[in-house]
Short mmCIF file of the C-alpha atoms (twelve columns), coordinates in Angstrom:
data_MODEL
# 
_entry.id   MODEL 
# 
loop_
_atom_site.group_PDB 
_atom_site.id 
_atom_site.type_symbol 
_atom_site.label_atom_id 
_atom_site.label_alt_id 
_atom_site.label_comp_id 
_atom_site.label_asym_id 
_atom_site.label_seq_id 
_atom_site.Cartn_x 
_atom_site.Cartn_y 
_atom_site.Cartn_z 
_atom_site.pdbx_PDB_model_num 
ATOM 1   C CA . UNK A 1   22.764  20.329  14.679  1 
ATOM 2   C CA . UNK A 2   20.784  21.991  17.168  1 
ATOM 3   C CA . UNK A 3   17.512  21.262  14.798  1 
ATOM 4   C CA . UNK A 4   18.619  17.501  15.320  1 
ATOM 5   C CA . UNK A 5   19.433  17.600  18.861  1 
ATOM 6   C CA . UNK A 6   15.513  19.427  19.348  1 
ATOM 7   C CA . UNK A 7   13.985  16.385  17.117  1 
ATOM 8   C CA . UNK A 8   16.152  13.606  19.166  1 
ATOM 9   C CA . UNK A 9   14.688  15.124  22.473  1 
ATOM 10  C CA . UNK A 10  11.144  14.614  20.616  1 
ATOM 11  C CA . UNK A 11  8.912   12.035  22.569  1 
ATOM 12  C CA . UNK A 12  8.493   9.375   19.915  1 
ATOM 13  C CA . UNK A 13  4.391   9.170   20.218  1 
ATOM 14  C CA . UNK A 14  4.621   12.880  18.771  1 
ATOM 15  C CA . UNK A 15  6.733   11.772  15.817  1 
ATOM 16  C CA . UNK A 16  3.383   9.331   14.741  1 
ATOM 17  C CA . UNK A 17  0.814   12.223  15.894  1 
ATOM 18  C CA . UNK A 18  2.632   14.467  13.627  1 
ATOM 19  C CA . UNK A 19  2.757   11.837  10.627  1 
ATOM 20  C CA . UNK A 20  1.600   8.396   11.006  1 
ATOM 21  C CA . UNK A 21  3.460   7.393   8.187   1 
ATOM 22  C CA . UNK A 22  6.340   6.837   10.723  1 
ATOM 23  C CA . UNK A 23  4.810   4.362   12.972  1 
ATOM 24  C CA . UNK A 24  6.187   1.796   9.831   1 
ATOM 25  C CA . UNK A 25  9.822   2.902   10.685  1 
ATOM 26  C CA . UNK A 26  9.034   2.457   15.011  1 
ATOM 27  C CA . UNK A 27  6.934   -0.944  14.147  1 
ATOM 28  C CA . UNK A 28  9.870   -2.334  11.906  1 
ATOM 29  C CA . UNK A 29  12.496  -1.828  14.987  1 
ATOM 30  C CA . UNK A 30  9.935   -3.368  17.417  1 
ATOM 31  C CA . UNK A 31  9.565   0.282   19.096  1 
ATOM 32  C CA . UNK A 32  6.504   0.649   21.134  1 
ATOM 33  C CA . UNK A 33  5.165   4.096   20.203  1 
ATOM 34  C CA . UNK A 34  1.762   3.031   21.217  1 
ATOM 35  C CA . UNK A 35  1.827   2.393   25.415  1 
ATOM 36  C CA . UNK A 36  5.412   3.670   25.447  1 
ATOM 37  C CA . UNK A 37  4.422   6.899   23.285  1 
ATOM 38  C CA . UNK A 38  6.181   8.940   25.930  1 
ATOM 39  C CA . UNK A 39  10.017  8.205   25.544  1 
ATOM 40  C CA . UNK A 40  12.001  10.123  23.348  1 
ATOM 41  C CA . UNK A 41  13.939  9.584   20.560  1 
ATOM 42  C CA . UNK A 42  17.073  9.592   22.557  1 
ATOM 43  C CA . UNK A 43  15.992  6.876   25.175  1 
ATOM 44  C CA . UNK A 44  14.620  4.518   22.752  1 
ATOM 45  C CA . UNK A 45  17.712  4.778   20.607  1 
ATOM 46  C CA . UNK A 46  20.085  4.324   23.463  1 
ATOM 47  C CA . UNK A 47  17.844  1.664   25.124  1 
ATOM 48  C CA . UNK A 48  18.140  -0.651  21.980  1 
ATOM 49  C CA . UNK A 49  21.579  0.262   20.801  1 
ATOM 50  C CA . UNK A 50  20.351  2.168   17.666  1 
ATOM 51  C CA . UNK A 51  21.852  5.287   15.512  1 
ATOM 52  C CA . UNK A 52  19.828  8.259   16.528  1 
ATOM 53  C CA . UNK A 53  20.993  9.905   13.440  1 
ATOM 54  C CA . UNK A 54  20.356  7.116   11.391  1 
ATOM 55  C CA . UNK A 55  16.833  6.727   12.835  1 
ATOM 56  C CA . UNK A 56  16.369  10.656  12.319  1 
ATOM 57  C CA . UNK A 57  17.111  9.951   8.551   1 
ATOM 58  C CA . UNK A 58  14.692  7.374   8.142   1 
ATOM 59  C CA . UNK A 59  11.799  9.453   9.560   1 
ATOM 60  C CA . UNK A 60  12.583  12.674  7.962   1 
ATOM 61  C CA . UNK A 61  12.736  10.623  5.210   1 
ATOM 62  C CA . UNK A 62  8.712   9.437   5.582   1 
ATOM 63  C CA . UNK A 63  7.990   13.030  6.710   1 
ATOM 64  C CA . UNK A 64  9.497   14.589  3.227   1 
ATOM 65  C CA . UNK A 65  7.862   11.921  0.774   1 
ATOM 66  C CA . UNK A 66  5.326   14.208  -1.703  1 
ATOM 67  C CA . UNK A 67  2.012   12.431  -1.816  1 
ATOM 68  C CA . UNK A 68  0.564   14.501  -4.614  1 
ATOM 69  C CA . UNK A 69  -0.027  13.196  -7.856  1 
ATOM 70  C CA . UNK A 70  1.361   15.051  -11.054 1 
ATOM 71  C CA . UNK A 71  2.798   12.553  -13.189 1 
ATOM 72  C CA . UNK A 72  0.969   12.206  -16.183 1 
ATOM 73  C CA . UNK A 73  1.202   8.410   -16.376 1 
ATOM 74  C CA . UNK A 74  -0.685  8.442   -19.409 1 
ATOM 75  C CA . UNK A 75  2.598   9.141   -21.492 1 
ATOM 76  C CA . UNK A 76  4.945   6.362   -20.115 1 
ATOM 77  C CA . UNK A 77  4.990   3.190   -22.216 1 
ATOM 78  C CA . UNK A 78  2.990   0.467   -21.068 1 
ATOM 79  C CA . UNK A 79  6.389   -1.932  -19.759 1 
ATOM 80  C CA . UNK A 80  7.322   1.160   -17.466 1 
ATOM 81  C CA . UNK A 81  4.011   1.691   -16.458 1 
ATOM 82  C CA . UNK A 82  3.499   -2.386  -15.176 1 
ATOM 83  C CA . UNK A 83  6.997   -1.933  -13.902 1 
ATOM 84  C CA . UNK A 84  5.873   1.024   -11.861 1 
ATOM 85  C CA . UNK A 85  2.700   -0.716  -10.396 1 
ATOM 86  C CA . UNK A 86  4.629   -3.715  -9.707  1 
ATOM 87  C CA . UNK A 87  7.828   -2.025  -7.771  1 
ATOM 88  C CA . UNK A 88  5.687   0.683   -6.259  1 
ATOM 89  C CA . UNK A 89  2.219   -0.243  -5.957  1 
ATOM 90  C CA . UNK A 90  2.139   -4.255  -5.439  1 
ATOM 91  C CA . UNK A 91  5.092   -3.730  -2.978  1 
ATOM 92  C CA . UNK A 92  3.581   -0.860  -0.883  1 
ATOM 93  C CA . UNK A 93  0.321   -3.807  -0.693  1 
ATOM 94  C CA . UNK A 94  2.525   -6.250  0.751   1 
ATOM 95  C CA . UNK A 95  4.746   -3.777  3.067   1 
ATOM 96  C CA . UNK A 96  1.524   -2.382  4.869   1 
ATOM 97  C CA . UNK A 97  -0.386  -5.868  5.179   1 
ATOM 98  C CA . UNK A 98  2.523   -7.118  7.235   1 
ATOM 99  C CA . UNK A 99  2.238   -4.079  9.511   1 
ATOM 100 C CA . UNK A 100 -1.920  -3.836  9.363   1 
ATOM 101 C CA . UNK A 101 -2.517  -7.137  10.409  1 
ATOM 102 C CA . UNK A 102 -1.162  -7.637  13.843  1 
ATOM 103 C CA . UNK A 103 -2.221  -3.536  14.685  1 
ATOM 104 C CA . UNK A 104 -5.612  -5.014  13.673  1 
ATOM 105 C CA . UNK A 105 -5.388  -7.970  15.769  1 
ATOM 106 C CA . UNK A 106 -4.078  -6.357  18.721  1 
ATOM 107 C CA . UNK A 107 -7.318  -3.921  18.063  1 
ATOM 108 C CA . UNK A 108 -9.571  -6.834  18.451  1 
ATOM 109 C CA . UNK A 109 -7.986  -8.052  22.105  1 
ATOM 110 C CA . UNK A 110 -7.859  -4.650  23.492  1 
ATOM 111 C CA . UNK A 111 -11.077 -2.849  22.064  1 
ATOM 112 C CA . UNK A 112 -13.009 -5.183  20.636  1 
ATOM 113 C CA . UNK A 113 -15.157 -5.734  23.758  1 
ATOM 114 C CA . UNK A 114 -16.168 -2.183  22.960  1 
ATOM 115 C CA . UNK A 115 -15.911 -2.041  19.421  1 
ATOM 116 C CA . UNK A 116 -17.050 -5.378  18.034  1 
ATOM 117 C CA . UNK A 117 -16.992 -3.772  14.716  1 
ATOM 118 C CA . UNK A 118 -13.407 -4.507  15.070  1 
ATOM 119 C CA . UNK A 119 -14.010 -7.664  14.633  1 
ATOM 120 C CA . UNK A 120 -15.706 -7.419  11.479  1 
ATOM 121 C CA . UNK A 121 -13.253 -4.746  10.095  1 
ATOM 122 C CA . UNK A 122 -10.295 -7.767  10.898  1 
ATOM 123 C CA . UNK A 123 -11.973 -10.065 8.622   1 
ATOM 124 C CA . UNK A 124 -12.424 -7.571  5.651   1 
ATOM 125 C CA . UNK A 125 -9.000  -6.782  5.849   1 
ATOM 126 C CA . UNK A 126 -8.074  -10.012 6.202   1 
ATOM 127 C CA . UNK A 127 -9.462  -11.384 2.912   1 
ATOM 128 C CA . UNK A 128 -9.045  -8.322  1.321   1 
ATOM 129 C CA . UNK A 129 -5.214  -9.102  1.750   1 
ATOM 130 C CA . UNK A 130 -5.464  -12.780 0.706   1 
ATOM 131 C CA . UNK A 131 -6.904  -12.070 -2.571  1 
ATOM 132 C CA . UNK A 132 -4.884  -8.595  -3.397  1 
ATOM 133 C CA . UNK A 133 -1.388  -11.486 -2.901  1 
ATOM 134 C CA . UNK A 134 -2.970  -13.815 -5.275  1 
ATOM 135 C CA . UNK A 135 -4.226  -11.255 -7.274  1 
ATOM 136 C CA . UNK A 136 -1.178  -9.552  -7.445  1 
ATOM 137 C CA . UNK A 137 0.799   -12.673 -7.797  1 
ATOM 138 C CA . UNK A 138 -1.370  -13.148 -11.028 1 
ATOM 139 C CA . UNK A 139 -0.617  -10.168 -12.880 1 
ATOM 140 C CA . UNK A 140 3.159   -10.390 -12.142 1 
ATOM 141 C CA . UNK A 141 3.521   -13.834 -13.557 1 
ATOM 142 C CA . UNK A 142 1.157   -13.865 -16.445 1 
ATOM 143 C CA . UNK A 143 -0.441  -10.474 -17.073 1 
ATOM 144 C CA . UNK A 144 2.839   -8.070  -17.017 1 
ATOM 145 C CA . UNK A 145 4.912   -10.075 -18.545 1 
ATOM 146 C CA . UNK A 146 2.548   -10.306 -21.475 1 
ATOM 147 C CA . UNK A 147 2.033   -6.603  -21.749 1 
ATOM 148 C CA . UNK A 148 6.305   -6.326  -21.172 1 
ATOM 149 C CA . UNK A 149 6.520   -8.661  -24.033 1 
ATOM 150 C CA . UNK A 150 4.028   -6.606  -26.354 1 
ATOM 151 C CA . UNK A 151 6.340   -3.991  -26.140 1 
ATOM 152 C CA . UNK A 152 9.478   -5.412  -27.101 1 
ATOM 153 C CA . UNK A 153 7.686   -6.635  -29.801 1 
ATOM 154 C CA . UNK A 154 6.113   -3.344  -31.205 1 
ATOM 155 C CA . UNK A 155 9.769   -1.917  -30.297 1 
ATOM 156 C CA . UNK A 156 11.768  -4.645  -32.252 1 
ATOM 157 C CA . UNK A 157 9.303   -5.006  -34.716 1 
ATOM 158 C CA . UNK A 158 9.227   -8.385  -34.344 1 
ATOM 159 C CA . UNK A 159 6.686   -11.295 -34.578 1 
ATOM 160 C CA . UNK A 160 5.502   -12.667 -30.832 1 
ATOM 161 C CA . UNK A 161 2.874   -15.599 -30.567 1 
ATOM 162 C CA . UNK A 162 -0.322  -15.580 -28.897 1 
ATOM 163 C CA . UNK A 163 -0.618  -15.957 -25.157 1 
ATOM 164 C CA . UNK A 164 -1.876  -19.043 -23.940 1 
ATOM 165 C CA . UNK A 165 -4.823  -17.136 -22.215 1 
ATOM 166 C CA . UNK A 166 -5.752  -16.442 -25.755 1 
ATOM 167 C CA . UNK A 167 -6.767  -12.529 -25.809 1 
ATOM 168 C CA . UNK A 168 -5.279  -10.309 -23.344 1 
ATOM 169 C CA . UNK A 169 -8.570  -9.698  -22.642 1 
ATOM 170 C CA . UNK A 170 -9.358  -12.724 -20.576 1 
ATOM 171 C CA . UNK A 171 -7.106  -11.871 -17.699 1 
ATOM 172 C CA . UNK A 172 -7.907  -8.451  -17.523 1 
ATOM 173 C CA . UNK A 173 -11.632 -9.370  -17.545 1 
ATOM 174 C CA . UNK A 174 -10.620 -11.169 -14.259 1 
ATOM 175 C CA . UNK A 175 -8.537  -8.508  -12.460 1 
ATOM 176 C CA . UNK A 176 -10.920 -5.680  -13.109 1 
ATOM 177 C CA . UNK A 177 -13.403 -8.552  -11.670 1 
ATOM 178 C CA . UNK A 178 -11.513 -8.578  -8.939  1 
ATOM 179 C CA . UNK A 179 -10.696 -4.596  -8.384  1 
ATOM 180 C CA . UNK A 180 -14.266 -4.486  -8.036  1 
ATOM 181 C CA . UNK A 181 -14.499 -6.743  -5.609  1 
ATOM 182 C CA . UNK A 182 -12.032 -4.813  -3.425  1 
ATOM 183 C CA . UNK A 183 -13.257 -2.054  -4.021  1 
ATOM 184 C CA . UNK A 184 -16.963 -3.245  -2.601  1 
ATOM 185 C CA . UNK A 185 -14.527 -4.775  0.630   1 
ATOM 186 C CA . UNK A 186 -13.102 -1.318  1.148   1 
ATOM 187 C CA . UNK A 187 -16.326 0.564   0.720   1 
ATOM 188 C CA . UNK A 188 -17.610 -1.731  3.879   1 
ATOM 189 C CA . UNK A 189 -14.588 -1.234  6.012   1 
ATOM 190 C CA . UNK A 190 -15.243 2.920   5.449   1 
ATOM 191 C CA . UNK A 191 -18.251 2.215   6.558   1 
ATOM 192 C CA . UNK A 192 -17.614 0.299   9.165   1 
ATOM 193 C CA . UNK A 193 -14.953 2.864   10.621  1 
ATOM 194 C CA . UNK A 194 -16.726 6.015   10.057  1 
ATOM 195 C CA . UNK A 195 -14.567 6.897   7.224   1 
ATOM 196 C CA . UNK A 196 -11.739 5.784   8.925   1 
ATOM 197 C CA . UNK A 197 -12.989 8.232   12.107  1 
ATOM 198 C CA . UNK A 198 -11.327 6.768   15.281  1 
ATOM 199 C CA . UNK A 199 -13.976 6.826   18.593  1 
ATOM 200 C CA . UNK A 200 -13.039 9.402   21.559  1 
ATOM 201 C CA . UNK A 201 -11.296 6.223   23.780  1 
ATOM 202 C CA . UNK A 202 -8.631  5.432   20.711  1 
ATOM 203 C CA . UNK A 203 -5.184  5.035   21.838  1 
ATOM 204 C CA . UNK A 204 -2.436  5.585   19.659  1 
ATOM 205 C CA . UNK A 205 -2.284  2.350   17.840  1 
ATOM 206 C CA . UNK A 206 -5.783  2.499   17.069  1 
ATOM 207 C CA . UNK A 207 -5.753  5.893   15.482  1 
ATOM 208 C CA . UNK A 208 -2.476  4.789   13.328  1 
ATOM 209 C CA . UNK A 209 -4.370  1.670   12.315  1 
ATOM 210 C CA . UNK A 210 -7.119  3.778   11.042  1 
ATOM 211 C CA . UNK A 211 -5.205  6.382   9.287   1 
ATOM 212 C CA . UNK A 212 -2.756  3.281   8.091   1 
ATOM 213 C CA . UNK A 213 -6.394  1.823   6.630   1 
ATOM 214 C CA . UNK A 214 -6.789  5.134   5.001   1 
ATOM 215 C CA . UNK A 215 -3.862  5.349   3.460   1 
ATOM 216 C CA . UNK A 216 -4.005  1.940   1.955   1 
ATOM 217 C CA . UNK A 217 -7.451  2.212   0.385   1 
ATOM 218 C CA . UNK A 218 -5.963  5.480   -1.297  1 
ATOM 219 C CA . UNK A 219 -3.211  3.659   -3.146  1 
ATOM 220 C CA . UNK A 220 -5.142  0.934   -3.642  1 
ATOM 221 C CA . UNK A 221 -7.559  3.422   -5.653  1 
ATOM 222 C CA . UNK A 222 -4.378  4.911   -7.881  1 
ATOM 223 C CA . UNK A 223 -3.223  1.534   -8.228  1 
ATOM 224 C CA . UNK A 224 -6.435  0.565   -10.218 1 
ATOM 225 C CA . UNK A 225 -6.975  3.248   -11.677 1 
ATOM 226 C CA . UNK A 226 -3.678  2.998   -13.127 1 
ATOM 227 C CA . UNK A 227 -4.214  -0.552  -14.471 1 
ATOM 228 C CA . UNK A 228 -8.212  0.075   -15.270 1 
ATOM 229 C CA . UNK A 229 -8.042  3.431   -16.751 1 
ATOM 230 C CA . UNK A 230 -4.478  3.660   -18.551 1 
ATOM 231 C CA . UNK A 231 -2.432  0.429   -18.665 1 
ATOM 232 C CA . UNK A 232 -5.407  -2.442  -19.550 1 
ATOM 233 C CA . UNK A 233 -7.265  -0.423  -22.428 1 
ATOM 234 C CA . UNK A 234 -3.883  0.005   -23.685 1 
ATOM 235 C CA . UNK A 235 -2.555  -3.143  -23.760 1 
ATOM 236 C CA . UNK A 236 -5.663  -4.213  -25.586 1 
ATOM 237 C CA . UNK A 237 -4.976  -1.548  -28.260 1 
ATOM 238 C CA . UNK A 238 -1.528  -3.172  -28.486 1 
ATOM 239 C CA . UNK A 239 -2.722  -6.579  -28.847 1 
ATOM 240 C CA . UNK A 240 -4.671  -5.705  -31.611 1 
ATOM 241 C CA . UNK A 241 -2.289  -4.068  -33.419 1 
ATOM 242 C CA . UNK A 242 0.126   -6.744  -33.014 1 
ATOM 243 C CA . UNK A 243 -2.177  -8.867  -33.723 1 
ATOM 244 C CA . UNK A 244 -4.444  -7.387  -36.394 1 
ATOM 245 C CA . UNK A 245 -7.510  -8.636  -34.693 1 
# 
């Protein structure tokens, strides 16, 4: 309790200095942790009628989540493995665009005076998140459920026909065409930020932003890998068997 009362008392600024994961849980209340850094827990909570306790939970929450990577996804079959990347990876895309867009924005009208690269870093994002949606929309309506389909197949031993995209081939052709292009977009916006280095004036907002930007081209680079190096060659090995080509 008195490990709870000590965290409550916490100003809430610290709480996103300590992890900037948990600028997400402030930003999805409409908490100001940026120019407003300074309140604690308590007065924020009381202010806007939340649980403190509740509000603990979901931060400790953020703070306990293991980033490391041990899971050998090389052993899970190929319908788990799209449903993974779908519920976990396509998801987390879509979660942090909604957050990274208006922190970029709001970059632009307070900094970008100083830091017209802001500007450019805005638009990079900006597309980058247009074609991840449609590229992402893409594999969940045509790609996955192909591969999903292979496997009930193989499983049930039963005969499936072709997909209308002909070889499975043809669409992953495309989204690897696309990783790459992503991949050059991020490369630029690490450039552009110094590796995601915030400048000595940064306020709060625009150091989450940049660690938020760091974050995302991380799990961007698991979730292709994932699809590049484990569940696409795969699913063309399955095809063929199927298939017999």
């Amino acid at each position: 309790m008195e490990t709870q009362t000590k965290k409550s008392q916490q100003p809430i600024g610290q709480f996103v200095a300590d992890d900037f994961r948990t600028a997400a849980v402030f930003y999805s209340y409409g908490i100001d942790f940026c120019c407003k850094g300074d309140r604690t827990l308590d007065e924020v909570c009381t202010k806007n009628n939340l649980d403190t306790d509740k509000l603990l939970y979901k931060l400790e929450e953020i703070h306990n989540l293991n980033n490391t990577n041990t899971v050998d996804y090389k052993t899970w079959s190929l319908d788990v493995l799209a449903h993974h990347i779908e519920k976990t990876h396509h998801r987390y895309v879509e979660e942090k665009t909604a957050i990274l867009l208006p922190f970029l924005n709001k970059l632009c009208k307070v900094h970008g005076a100083s830091h017209p690269e802001l500007f450019t870093i805005t638009e990079l994002f900006t597309a980058s998140s247009k074609e991840l949606a449609s590229h992402m929309k893409k594999e969940e309506l045509i790609l996955f459920p192909f591969i999903k389909k292979m496997v009930t197949a193989q499983n049930t031993q039963e005969k499936i026909d072709a997909a209308h995209f002909g070889t499975v081939k043809n669409p992953i052709a495309t989204m690897m065409a696309e990783h790459d292009n992503e991949g050059e977009r991020f490369r630029e916006i690490e450039k552009l930020t110094n590796n995601y280095t915030p400048p000595s004036d940064a306020c709060n907002t625009y150091k989450v932003t940049f660690s938020m930007l760091d974050a995302f081209e991380k799990d961007l680079h698991l979730h292709i890998h994932l699809e590049n190096n484990i569940l696409f060659p795969k699913a063309a090995e399955l095809e063929k068997e199927l298939f017999d080509l």
